[in-house]
Steps between C-alpha positions, in 0.01 A plus 500: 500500500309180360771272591461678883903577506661817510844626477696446826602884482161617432352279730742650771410844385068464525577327863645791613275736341253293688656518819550868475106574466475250776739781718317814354859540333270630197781697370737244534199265294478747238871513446522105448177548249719717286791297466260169463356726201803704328775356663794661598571737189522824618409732156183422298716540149657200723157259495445311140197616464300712225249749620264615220206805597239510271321812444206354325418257829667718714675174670837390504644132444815368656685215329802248648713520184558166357837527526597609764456164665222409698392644848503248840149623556374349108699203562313406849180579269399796784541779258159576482402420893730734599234777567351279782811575677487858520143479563588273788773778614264759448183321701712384790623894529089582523430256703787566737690775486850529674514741793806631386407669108849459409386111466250601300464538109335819325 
């Protein structure tokens, strides 16, 4: 992200998540978010990840096992930015909701 280049493939990815929200296609947007964030694996015993819950905080930490290789989203450096783009989903839907609620998330 410092070095203001992304991934081709990722790039192509967030400009059609962008162009979706720009249709209403919030659905559509949301879809794209997911694979941006977890990819394409289709079973969370799939995702190299560790989930720990502790009792004592009552919180739960998720870690990208080392490896496992790293994840397109840590290479661009966007890892933790990705938030902003379901906010951004999630504020457009607000602001403008599809007519249709198909189109629409949640």
């Amino acid at each position: 992200l410092t070095s203001r280049r992304l991934p081709p493939a990722l790039l192509a990815k967030l400009e059609e998540l962008c162009a979706c929200i720009c249709q209403k296609e919030y659905t559509l947007a949301s879809k794209i978010y997911t694979d941006i964030v977890i990819g394409t694996k289709k079973w969370q015993s799939d995702l190299p990840v560790i989930v720990n819950f502790s009792m004592a905080r009552q919180d739960t930490e998720v870690h990208w096992t080392p490896d496992s290789g790293s994840h397109p989203l840590d290479d661009a450096g966007l890892r933790s930015h990705v938030v902003v783009i379901r906010r951004l989903i999630s504020v457009a839907q607000a602001l403008a909701p599809n007519g249709e609620p198909s189109k629409n998330c949640g």
